[in-house]
N, CA, C and O of each residue as an XYZ file, in Angstrom:
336
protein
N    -118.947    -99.899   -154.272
C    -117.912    -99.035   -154.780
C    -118.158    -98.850   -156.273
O    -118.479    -99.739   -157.061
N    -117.933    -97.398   -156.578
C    -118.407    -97.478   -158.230
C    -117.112    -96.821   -158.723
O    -116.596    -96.368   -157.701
N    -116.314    -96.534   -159.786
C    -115.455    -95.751   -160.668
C    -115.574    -96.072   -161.681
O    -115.684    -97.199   -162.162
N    -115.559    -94.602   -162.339
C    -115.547    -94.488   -163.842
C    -114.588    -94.037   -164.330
O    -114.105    -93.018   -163.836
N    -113.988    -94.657   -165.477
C    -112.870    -93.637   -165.903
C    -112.584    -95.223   -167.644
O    -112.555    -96.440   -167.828
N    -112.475    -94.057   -168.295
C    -112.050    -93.938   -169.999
C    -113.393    -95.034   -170.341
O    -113.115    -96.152   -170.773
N    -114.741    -94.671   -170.137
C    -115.238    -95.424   -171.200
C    -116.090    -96.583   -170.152
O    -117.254    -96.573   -170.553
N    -116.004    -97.235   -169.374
C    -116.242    -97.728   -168.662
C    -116.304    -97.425   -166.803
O    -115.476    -96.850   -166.096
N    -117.587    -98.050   -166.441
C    -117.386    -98.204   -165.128
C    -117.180    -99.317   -164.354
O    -117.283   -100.468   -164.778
N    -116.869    -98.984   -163.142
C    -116.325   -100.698   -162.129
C    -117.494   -101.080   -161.275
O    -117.952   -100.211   -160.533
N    -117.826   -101.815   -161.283
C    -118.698   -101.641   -159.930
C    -118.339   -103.151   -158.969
O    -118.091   -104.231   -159.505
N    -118.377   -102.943   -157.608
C    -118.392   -103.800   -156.922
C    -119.117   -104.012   -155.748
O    -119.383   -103.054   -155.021
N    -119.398   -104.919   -155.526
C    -120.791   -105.676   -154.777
C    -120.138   -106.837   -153.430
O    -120.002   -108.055   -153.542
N    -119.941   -106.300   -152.670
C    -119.337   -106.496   -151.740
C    -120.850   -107.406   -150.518
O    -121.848   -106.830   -150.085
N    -120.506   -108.704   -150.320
C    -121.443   -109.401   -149.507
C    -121.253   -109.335   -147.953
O    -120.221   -109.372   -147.284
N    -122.395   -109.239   -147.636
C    -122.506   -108.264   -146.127
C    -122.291   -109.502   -145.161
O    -122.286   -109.357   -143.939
N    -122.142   -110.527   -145.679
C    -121.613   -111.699   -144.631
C    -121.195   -112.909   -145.447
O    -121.990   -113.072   -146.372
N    -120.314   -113.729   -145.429
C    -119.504   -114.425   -146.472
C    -120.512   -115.297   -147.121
O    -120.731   -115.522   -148.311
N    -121.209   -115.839   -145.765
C    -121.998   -116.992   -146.516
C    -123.449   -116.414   -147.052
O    -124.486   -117.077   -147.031
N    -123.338   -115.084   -147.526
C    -124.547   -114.972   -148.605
C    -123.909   -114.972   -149.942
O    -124.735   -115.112   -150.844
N    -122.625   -114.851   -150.352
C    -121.833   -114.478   -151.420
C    -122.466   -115.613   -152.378
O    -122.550   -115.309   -153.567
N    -122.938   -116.939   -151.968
C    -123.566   -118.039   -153.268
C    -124.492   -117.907   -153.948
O    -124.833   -118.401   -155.023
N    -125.207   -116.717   -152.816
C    -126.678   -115.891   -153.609
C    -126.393   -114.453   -154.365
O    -127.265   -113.650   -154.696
N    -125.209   -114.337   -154.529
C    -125.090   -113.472   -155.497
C    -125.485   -113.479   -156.598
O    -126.662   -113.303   -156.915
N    -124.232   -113.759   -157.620
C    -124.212   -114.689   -158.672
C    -125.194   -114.926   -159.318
O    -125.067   -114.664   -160.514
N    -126.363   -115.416   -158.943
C    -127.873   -115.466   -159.341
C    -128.202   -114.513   -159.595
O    -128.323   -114.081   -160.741
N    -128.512   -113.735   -158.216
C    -129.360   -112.168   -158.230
C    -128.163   -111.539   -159.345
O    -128.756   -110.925   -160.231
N    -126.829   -111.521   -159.526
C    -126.612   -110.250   -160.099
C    -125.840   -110.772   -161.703
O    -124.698   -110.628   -162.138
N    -126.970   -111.363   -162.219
C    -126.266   -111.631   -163.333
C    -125.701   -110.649   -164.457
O    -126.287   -109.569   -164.545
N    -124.888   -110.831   -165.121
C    -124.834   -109.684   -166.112
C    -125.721   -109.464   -167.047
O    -125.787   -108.324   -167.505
N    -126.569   -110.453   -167.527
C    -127.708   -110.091   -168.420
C    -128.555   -108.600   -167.838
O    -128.746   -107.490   -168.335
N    -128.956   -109.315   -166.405
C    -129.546   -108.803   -165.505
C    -129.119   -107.363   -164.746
O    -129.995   -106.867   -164.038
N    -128.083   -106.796   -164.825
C    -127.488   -105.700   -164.443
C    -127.203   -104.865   -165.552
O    -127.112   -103.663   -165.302
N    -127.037   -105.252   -166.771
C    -127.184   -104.769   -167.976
C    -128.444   -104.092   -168.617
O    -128.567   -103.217   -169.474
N    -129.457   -104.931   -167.775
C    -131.049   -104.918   -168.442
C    -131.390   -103.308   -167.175
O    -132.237   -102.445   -167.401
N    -130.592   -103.335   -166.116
C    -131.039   -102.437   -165.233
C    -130.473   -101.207   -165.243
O    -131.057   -100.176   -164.909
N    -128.852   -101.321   -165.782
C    -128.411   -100.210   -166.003
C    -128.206    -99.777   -167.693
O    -127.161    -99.463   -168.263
N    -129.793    -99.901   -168.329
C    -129.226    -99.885   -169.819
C    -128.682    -98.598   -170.678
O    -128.095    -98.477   -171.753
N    -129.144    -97.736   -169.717
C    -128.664    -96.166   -169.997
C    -127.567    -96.016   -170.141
O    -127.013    -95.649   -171.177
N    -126.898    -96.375   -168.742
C    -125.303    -96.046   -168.883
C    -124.829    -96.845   -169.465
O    -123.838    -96.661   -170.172
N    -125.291    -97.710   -169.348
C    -124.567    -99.023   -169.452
C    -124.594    -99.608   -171.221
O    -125.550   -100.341   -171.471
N    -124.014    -99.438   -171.923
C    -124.595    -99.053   -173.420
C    -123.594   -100.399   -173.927
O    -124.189   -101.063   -174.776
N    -122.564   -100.804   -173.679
C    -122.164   -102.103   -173.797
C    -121.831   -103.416   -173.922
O    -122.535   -104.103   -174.663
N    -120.826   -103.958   -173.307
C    -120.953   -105.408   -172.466
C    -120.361   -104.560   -170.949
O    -119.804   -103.555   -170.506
N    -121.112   -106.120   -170.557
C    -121.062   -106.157   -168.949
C    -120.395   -107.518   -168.494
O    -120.756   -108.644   -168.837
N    -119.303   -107.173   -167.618
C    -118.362   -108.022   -167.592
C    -118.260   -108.910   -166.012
O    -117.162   -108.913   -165.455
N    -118.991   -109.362   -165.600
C    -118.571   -109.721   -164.368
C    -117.358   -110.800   -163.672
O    -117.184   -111.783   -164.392
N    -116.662   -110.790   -162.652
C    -115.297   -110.859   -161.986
C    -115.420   -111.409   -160.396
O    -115.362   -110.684   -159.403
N    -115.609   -112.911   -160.403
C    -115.009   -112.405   -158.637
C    -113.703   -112.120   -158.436
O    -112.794   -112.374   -159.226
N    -113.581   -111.450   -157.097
C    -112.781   -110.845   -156.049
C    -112.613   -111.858   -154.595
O    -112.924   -111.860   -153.404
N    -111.962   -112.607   -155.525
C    -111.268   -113.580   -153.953
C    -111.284   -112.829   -152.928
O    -111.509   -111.619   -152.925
N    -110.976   -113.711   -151.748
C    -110.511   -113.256   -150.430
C    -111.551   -112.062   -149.761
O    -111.670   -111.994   -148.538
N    -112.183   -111.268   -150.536
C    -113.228   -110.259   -150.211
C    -114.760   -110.369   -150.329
O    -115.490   -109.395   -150.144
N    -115.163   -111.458   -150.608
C    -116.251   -111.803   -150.799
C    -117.385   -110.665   -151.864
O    -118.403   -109.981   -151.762
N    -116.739   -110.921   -152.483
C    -117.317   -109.419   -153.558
C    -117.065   -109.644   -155.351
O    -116.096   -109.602   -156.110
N    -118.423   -109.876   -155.466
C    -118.562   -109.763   -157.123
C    -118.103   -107.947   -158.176
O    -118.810   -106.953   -158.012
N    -116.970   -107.940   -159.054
C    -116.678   -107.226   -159.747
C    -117.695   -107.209   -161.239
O    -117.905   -108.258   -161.847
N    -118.177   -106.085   -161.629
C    -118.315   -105.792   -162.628
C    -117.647   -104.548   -163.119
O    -117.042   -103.645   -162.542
N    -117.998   -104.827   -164.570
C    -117.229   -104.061   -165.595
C    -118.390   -103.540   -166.540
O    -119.051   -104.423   -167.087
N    -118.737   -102.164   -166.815
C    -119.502   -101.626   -167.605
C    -118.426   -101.253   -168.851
O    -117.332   -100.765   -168.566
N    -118.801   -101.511   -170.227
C    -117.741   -101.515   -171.051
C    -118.937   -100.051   -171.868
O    -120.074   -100.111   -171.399
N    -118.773    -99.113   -172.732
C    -119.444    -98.243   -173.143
C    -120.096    -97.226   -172.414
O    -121.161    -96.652   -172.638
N    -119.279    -97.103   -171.507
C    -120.820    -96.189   -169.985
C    -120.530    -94.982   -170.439
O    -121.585    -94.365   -170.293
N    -119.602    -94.130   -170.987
C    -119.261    -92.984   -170.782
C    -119.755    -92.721   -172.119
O    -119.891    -93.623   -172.946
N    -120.176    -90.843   -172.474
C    -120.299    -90.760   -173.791
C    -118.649    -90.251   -174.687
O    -117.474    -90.367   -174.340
N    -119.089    -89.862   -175.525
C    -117.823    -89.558   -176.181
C    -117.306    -88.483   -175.889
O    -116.109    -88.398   -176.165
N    -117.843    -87.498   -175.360
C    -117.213    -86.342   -174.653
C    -116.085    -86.591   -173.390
O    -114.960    -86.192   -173.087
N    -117.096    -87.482   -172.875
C    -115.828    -87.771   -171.335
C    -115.301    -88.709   -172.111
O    -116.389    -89.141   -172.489
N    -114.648    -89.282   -172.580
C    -114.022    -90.303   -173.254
C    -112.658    -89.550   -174.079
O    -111.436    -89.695   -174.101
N    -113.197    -89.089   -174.417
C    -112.062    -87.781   -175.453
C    -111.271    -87.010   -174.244
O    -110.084    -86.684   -174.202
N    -112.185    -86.847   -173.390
C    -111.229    -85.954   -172.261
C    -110.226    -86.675   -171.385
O    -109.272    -86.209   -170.763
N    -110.719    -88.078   -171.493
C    -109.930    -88.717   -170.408
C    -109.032    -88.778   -171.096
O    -107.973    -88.309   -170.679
N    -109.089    -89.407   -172.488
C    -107.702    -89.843   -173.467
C    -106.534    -88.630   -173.344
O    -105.304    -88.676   -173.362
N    -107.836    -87.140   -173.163
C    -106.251    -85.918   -173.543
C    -105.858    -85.960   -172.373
O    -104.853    -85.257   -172.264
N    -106.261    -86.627   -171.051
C    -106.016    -86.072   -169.872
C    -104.659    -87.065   -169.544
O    -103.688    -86.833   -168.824
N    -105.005    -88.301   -170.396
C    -103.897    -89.588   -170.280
C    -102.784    -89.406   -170.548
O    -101.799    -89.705   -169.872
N    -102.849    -88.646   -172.064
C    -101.288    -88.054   -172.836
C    -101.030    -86.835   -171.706
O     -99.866    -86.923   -171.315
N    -101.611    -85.933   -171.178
C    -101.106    -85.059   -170.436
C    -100.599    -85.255   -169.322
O     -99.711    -84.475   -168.978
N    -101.013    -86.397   -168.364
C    -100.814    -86.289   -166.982
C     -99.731    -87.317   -166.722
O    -100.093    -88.493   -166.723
N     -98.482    -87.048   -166.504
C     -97.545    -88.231   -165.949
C     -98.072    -89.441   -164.847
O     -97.422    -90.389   -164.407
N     -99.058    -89.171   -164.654
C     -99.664    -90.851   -163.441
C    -100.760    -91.021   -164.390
O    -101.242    -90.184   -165.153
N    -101.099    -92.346   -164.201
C    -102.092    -92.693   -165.175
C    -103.706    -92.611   -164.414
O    -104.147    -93.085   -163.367
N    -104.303    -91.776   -165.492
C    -105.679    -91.481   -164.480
C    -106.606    -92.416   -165.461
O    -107.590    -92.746   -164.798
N    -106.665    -92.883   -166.572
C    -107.262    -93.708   -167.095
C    -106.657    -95.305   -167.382
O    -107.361    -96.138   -167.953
């Protein structure tokens, strides 16, 4: 699952059977997901487990440029539900 919105993206890494979830962690370090997504990924990289779902959260902090960033902010003051 990926979403982007104000500046950052989410990503989550969902393990295809519970008991591989210990070999995550290793394989997906944040150094290491940082080093792979360095384009977008212009930041810190924040990683999160997700109890109960067997699924490592990350957090791309800088992904967006300043264009979508500016838009989300006017889109925030404009829109009564929060889209950022």
């Amino acid at each position: 699952m990926l979403v982007a919105r104000c500046g950052a993206i989410a990503i989550r890494v969902i393990a295809r059977r519970p008991e591989y979830l210990p070999q995550l962690p290793a394989q997906l370090a944040p150094e290491r997901l940082r080093t792979y997504l360095a384009h977008p990924a212009q930041g810190q990289v924040e990683r999160f487990e997700a109890p109960g779902l067997h699924a490592l959260d990350f957090v791309l902090r800088g992904a967006l440029g300043a264009a979508e960033f500016a838009a989300c902010a006017r889109t925030r003051r404009a829109s009564p539900s929060p889209r950022c």
